[in-house]
C-alpha positions in Angstrom: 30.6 -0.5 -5.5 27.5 -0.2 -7.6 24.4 1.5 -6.0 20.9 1.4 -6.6 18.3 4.2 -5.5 14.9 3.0 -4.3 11.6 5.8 -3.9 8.7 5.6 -1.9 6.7 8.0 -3.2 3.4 8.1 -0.3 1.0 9.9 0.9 2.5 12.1 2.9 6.0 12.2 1.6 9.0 11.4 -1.3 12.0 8.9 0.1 14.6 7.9 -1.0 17.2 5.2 0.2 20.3 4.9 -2.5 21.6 1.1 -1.1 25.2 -1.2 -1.8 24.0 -3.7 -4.3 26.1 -6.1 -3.2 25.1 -5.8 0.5 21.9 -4.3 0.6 23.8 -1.3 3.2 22.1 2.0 3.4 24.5 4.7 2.1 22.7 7.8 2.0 18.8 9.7 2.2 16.9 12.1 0.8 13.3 13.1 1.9 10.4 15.9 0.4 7.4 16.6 1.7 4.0 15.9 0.1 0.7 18.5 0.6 -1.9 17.3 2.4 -5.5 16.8 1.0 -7.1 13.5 -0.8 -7.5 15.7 -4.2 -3.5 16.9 -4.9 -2.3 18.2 -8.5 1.0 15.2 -9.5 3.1 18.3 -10.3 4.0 18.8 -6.6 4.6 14.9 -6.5 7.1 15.4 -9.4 9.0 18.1 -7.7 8.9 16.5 -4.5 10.7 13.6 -6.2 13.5 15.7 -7.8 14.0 17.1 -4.5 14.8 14.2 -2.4 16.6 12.5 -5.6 18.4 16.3 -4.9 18.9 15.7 -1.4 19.7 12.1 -1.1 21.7 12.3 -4.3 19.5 9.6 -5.7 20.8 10.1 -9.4 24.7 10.8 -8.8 27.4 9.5 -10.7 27.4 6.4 -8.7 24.1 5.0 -9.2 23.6 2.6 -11.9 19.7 1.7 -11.5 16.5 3.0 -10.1 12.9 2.4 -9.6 9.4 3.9 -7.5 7.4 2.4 -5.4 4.0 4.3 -4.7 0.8 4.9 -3.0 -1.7 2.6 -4.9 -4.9 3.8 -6.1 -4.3 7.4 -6.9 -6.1 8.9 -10.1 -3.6 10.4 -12.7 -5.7 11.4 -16.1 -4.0 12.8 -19.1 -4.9 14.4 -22.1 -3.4 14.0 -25.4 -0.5 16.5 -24.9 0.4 14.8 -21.9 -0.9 17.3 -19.5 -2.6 16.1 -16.6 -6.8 17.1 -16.5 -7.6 17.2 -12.9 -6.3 16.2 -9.6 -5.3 13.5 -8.9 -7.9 11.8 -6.0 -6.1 9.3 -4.2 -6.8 6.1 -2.0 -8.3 7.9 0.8 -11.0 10.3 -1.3 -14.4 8.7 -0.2 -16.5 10.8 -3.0 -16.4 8.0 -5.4 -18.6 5.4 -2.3 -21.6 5.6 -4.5 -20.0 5.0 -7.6 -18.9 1.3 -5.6 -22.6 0.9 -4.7 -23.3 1.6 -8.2 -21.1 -1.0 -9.7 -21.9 -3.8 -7.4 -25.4 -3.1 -8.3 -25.1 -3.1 -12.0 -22.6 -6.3 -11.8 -22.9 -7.9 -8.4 -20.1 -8.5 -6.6 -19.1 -11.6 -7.1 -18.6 -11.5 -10.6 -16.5 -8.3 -10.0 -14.6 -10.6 -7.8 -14.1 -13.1 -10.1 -12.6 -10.4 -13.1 -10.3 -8.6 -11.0 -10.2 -9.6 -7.1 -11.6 -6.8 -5.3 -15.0 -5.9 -4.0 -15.1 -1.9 -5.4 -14.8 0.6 -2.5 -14.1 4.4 -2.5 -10.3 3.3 -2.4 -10.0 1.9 -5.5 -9.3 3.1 -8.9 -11.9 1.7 -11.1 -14.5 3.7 -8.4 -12.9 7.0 -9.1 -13.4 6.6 -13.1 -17.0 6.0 -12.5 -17.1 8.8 -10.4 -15.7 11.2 -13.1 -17.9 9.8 -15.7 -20.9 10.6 -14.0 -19.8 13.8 -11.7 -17.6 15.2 -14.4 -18.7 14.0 -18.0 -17.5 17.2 -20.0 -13.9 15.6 -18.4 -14.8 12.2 -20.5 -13.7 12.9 -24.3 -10.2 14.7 -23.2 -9.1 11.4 -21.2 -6.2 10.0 -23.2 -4.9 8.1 -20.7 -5.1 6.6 -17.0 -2.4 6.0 -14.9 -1.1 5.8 -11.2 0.8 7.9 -9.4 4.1 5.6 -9.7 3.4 4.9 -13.5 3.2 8.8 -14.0 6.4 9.4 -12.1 8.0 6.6 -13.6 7.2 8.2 -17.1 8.4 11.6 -15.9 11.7 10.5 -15.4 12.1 8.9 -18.1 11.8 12.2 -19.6 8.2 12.5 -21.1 5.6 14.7 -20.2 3.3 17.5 -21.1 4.3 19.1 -24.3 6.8 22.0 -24.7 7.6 21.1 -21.0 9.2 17.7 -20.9 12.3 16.7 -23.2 10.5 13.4 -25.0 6.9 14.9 -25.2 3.5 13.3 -24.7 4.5 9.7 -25.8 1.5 8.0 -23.7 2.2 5.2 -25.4 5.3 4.6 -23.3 3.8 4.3 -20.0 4.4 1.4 -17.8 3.7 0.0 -14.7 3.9 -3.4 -12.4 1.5 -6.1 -11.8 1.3 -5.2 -7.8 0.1 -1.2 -8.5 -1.9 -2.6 -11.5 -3.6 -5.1 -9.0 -5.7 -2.1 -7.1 -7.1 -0.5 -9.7 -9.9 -2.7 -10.3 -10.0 -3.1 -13.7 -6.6 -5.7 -14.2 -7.3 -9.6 -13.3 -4.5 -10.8 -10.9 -5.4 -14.5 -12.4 -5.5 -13.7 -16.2 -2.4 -11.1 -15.7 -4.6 -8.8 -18.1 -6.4 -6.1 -18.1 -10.3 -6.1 -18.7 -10.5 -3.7 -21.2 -14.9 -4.6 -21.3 -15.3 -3.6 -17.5 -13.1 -0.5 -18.2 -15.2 0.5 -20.8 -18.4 0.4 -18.5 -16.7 2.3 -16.2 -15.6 5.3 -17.9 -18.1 5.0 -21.2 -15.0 5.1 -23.8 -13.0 2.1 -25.1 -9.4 1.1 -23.7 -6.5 -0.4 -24.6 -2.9 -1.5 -23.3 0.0 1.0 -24.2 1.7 -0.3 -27.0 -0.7 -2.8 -28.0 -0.7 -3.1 -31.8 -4.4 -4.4 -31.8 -7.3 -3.6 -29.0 -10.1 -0.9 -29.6 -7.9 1.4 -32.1 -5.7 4.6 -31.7 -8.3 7.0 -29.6 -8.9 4.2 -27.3 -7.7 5.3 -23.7 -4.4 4.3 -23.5 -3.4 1.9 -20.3 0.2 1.8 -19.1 1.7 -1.2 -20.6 2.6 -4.0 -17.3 6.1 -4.8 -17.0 7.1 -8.2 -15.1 9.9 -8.0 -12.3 12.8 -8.1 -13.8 11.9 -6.1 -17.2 13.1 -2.9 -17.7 11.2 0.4 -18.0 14.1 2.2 -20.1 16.2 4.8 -18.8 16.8 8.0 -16.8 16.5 10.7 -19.1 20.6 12.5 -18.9 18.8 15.5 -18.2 17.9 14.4 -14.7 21.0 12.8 -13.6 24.5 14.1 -11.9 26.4 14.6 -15.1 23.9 14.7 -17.4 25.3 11.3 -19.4 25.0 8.7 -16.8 22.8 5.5 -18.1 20.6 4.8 -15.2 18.0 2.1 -15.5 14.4 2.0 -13.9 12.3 -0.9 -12.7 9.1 -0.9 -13.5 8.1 0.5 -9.5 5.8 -0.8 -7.1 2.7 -0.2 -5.3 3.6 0.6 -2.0 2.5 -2.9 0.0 4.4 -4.9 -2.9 7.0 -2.8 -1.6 7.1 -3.4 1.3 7.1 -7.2 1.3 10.1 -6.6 -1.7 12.6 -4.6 1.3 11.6 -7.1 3.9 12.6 -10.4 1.8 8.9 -11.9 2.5 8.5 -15.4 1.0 5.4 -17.7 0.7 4.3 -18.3 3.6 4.5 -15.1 5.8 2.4 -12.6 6.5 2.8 -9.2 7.3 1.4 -6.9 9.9 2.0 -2.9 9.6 0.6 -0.6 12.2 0.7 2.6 10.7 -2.3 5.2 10.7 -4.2 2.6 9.8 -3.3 -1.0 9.7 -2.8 -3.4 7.1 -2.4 -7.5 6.9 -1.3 -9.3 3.6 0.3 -12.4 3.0 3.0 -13.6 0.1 1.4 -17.1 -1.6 1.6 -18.2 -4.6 -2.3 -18.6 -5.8 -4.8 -15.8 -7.1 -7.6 -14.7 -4.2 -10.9 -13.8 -4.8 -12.9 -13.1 -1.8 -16.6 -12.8 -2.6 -16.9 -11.0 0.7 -14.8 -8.4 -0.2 -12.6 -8.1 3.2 -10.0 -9.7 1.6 -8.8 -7.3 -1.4 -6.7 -9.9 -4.2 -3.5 -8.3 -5.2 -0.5 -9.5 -6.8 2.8 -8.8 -5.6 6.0 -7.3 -7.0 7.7 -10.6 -7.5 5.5 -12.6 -10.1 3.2 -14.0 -6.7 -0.1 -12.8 -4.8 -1.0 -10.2 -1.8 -3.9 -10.8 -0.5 -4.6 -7.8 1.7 -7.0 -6.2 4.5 -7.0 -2.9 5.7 -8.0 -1.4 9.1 -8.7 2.0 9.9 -7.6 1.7 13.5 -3.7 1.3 14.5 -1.3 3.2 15.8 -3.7 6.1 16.3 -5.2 4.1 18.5 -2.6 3.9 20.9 -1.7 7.6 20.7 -5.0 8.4 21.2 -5.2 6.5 24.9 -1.6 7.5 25.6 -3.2 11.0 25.1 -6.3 10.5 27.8 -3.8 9.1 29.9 -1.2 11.8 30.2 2.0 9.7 29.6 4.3 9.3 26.7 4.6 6.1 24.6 7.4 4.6 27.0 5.1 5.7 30.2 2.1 3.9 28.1 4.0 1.2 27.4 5.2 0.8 31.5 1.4 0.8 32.2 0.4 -2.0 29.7 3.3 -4.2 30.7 2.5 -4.0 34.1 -1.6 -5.2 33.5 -2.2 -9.0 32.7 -3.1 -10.8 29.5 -6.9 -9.7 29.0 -6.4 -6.4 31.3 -8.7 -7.6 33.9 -11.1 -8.2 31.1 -11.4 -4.7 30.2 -12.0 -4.5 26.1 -11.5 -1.6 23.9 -13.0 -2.0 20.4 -10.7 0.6 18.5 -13.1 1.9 16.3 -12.6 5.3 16.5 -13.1 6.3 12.9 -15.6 3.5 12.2 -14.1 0.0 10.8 -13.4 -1.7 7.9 -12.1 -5.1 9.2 -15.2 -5.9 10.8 -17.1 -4.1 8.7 -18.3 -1.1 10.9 -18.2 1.8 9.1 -20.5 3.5 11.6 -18.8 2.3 15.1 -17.6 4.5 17.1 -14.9 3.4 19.6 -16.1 1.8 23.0 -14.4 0.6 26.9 -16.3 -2.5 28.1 -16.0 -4.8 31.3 -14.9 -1.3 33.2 -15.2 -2.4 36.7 -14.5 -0.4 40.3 -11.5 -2.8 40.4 -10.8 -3.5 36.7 -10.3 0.9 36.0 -6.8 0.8 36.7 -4.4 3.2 34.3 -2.9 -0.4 33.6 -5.4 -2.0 32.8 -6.7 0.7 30.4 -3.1 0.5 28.4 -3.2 -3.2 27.9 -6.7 -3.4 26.9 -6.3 -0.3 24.1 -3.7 -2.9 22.7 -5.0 -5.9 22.9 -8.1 -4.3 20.7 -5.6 -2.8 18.2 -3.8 -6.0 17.7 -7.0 -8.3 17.9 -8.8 -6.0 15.0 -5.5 -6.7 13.1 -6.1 -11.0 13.8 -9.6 -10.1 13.2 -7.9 -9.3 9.4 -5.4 -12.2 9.7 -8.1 -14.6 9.9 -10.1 -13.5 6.6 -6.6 -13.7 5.0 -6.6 -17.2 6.0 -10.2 -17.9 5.1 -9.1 -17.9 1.5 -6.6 -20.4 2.0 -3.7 -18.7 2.9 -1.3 -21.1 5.7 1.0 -18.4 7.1 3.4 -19.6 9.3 5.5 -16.5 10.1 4.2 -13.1 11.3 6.6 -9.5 10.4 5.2 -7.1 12.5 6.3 -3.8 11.3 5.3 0.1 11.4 6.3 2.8 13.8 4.2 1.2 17.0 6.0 -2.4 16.3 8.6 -0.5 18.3 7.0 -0.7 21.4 7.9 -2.9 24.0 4.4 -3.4 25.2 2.9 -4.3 21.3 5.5 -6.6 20.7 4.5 -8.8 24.0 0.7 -8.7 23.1 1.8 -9.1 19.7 2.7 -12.8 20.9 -0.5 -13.3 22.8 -2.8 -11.9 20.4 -1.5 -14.1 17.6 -0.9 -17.3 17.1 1.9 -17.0 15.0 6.2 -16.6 15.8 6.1 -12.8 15.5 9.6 -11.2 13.9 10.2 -7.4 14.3 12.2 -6.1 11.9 14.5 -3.1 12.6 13.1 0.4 11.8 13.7 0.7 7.8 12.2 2.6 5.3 11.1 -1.4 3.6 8.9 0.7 0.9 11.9 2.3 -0.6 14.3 -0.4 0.3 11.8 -3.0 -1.6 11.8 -0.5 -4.8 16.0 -0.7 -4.4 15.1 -4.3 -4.7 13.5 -4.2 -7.8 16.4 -1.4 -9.1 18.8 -4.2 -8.6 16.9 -7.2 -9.9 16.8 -5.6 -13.2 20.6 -4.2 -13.2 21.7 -7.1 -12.4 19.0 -10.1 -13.4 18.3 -11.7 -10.6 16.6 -10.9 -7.0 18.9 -10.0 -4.4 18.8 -11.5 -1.5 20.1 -8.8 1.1 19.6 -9.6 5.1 16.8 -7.7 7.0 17.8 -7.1 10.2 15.5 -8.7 13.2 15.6 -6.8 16.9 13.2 -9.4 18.1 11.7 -12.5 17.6 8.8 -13.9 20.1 7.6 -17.4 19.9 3.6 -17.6 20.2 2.3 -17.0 23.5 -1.3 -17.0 22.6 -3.8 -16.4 25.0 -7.0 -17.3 24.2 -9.1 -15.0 26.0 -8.0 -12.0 24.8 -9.3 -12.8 21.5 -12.4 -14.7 23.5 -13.1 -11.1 25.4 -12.8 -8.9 22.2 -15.6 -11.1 20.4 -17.8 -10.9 23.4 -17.5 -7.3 23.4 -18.8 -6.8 19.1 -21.1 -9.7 19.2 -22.8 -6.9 21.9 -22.6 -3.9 19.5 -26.1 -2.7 18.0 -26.3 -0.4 15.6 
C-alpha cells in the first residue's frame, strides 16, 4: 500500500492527513497548533509542521510522497543567509490598506487587473511589499528573497534554510512554489503564467527575478520562488527529516489553501464552491483567466493547470454563533428554531455585517434586524432570517463570480456550519443551484495528498468524496428579494 501525506499549513493550525493512494482512505492524523496574531515569526510554523508530521507520522517509512498546502498571502522575507528579516504578516494584517490605495492610485485599477487579476487590498502580497518599502526602508537592501508561507516550508524540508542551521544552507535559488499560491500575491499574471518582474520592482524599489532564471535583472536581483506546474516535482525530503533517515520521499510543489480545497474535493469545471468558515468564501473551477475590473472578484488560478475565481466575505459561520448566542440555544436548538420558521422568516432580514463587509462592499456596516414586527419577533423567525442573510451575502458573491462569465452548474457547500440541518435547507432556497454537502474532511490537506500523489505516480487521482446530502434547488425568490430591500435602505 503506498501512502501519501498531505499538510494544511493555516492560520490557525498544522494538519496532516497521510491517505491510501490507491483509495484515497484516511489512515492516520497529526495536528500542531499555530500562535495567534496577524504578524507571527515562520519559525513556529516550521516546528509546528515537524510536530504534526511527529504526531501523524507524516514521514514514516511508509510514505512515499508529500506536499503543503497553505494559507495564501503571507509575507516570508529572507536575507542572503537564508534567515528570515521580520515577521511574517499574513492575509489578515490590514496595515498595508494604504499601500492598496497607493497602488491603485499610481496605476489605476484596471490596469492592475489586467497584469495580475486582483484589485490590491490589505490581503494581498504585493500590498505588504509596498508597505515595507515605505514603513520599513532600512528593511529594503537585506531582502534577498520573497516567498509564501508554503514556498518557505516547502524549502525547509527539503532541507535548506538559514546558515549553520539547516543541512543544505541558504540555496534561495531553490525555492519553488505553485501557480494557485503564486496567483494571490499580486505581482504573477494568472493569463501570461509569469511573473511581472516591472510591477515588482515598483513595489519594493529593487529589481526581481525568477529562482533559477539564467537571465532576468542579474544575481542581486530579489530572487522569486521558481513556479512549478502540477505534476512537477519540488525534489525531495531531506533523510534528515524522515523515519529512518534514508527514505526517498518526494514533494509536490504545495498549494494555496483554496486550490486546496477544490484539489480534496475533486471539483471540475463547472462547480462552484461555497465554504462557511469564519469568514466565507465562493470560487469556481473554469477553465478561462478572470479579470474583474471591480475588484470583487479576485482572479486566481488553481492547482490543476485551470482558474479560481474567488470572493471573500467576512460574515459566515460567526454569524450564526453569534445569534445562537443572543438566543440562548445550542447549534441543534438554533437549528430546531430556523426549521420551524418559513422561507423569508416572516420577512424578517438580517444583513450579517457584523464586522463590516467585503461582498457588498461595506467596510463600514455594522450588522442590522429589519421587518421586526409585534407578530414577525418570534425566536423562529429570528434563526431563519440570521441564515437566510449569511447564505444570501454568500449568493450575493456567487453572482459576481458569474458576472465574469463563469456558468456553474453545481454548488459544494462545505465548512463546519454546512453541517447544519437548517443551512443546508436554506442552502436550497437561497441558491439556485443543486447544492452537494460533502462529508466533514479536512479537503485542504486531503487536496495537498492529491497533488503528493499526482506527482508519485503521474497522473491525478481520482479518489471518491463522500456526499451526506444532496438537495435539488428549492429557490425562493423572495428571500433574496427581502435581503436586497433591506441594503438598498442602508445609508451610510
Amino acid at each position: 500500500m503506498a501512502l501519501v501525506t498531505g499538510v494544511d499549513s493555516s492560520t490557525q493550525s498544522c494538519k496532516v492527513v497521510v491517505v491510501d493512494t490507491l483509495t484515497g482512505a484516511d489512515i492516520r492524523s497529526g495536528r500542531a497548533l499555530h500562535p495567534e496574531g496577524t504578524e507571527v515569526d515562520p519559525e513556529s510554523w516550521w516546528q509546528a509542521l515537524l510536530a504534526a508530521l511527529v504526531a501523524g507520522n507524516g514521514l514514516g517509512n511508509d510514505v512515499d510522497a508529500l506536499s503543503i498546502a497553505g494559507q495564501q498571502h503571507g509575507m516570508v522575507l529572507l536575507g542572503r543567509d537564508g534567515r528570515v528579516l521580520r515577521d511574517a504578516l499574513l492575509w489578515n494584517d490590514t496595515r498595508s490598506a494604504g499601500a492598496a490605495r497607493d497602488l491603485i492610485a499610481e496605476l489605476g485599477v484596471d490596469q492592475l487587473v489586467a497584469r495580475t487579476g486582483l484589485a490590491p487590498v490589505a490581503s494581498f502580497t504585493s500590498t505588504k511589499v509596498r508597505w515595507v518599502r515605505d514603513a520599513e526602508p532600512d528593511l529594503v537592501p537585506r531582502i534577498a528573497a520573497v516567498a509564501l508561507p508554503h514556498d518557505w516550508l516547502t524549502w525547509r524540508l527539503r532541507g535548506f534554510g538559514p546558515e549553520g542551521e539547516a543541512p543544505l544552507g541558504p540555496v534561495l535559488e531553490e525555492l519553488v512554489t505553485d501557480r494557485s499560491d503564486v496567483s494571490g500575491t499580486g505581482y504573477w499574471n494568472p493569463a501570461t503564467g509569469a511573473y511581472d518582474l516591472e510591477l515588482f520592482e515598483q513595489l519594493l524599489g529593487r529589481p526581481a527575478r525568477e529562482g533559477g532564471s539564467q537571465g532576468g535583472n542579474g544575481p542581486d536581483a530579489v530572487v522569486l520562488p521558481r513556479v512549478l506546474g502540477a505534476d512537477e516535482s519540488a525534489g525531495v525530503v531531506h533523510p534528515s527529516y524522515t523515519a529512518s533517515g534514508g527514505r526517498r520521499v518526494v514533494l509536490g510543489a504545495g498549494a494555496g489553501d483554496n486550490a486546496g480545497a477544490a484539489l480534496g474535493l475533486g471539483a471540475v469545471e463547472g462547480d462552484v464552491v461555497v465554504s462557511l468558515g469564519t469568514s466565507g468564501t465562493v470560487f469556481a473551477v473554469t477553465a478561462n483567466a478572470v479579470a474583474d475590473a471591480s475588484g470583487t472578484v479576485a482572479g486566481f488560478a488553481d492547482a490543476g493547470g485551470l482558474f479560481l475565481p474567488l470572493v471573500a466575505t467576512l460574515n459566515a459561520a460567526r454569524v450564526l454563533s453569534s445569534v445562537s448566542g443572543i438566543l440562548g440555544v445550542d447549534h441543534d436548538g438554533f437549528a430546531a428554531l430556523a426549521l420551524a420558521a418559513a422561507p423569508g422568516a416572516g420577512g424578517v432580514v438580517l444583513l450579517p455585517y457584523f464586522e463590516g463587509e467585503r461582498t457588498p462592499n461595506l467596510p463600514t456596516a455594522k450588522a442590522s434586524f429589519h421587518n421586526l414586527s409585534i407578530a414577525s419577533s418570534t425566536r423562529e423567525n429570528i434563526a431563519r432570517a440570521s441564515i437566510e442573510g449569511m447564505l444570501c451575502g454568500l449568493a450575493d458573491a456567487l453572482d459576481a463570480v458569474r458576472a465574469t462569465g463563469v456558468t456553474p452548474r453545481r454548488l459544494l457547500l462545505i465548512g463546519g456550519a454546512a453541517q447544519n440541518a437548517a443551512v443546508q435547507q436554506v442552502a436550497a432556497q437561497v441558491f439556485d443551484l443543486p447544492v452537494s454537502i460533502p462529508a466533514p474532511g479536512e479537503y485542504v490537506a486531503r487536496g495537498a495528498a492529491v497533488q503528493a500523489a499526482w506527482v508519485l505516480t503521474g497522473s491525478r487521482p481520482s479518489w471518491t468524496v463522500d456526499t451526506v446530502e444532496d438537495r435539488p434547488s428549492d429557490h425562493r425568490s423572495v428571500i433574496r428579494e427581502q435581503y436586497r430591500t433591506a441594503v438598498a435602505s442602508l445609508t451610510f
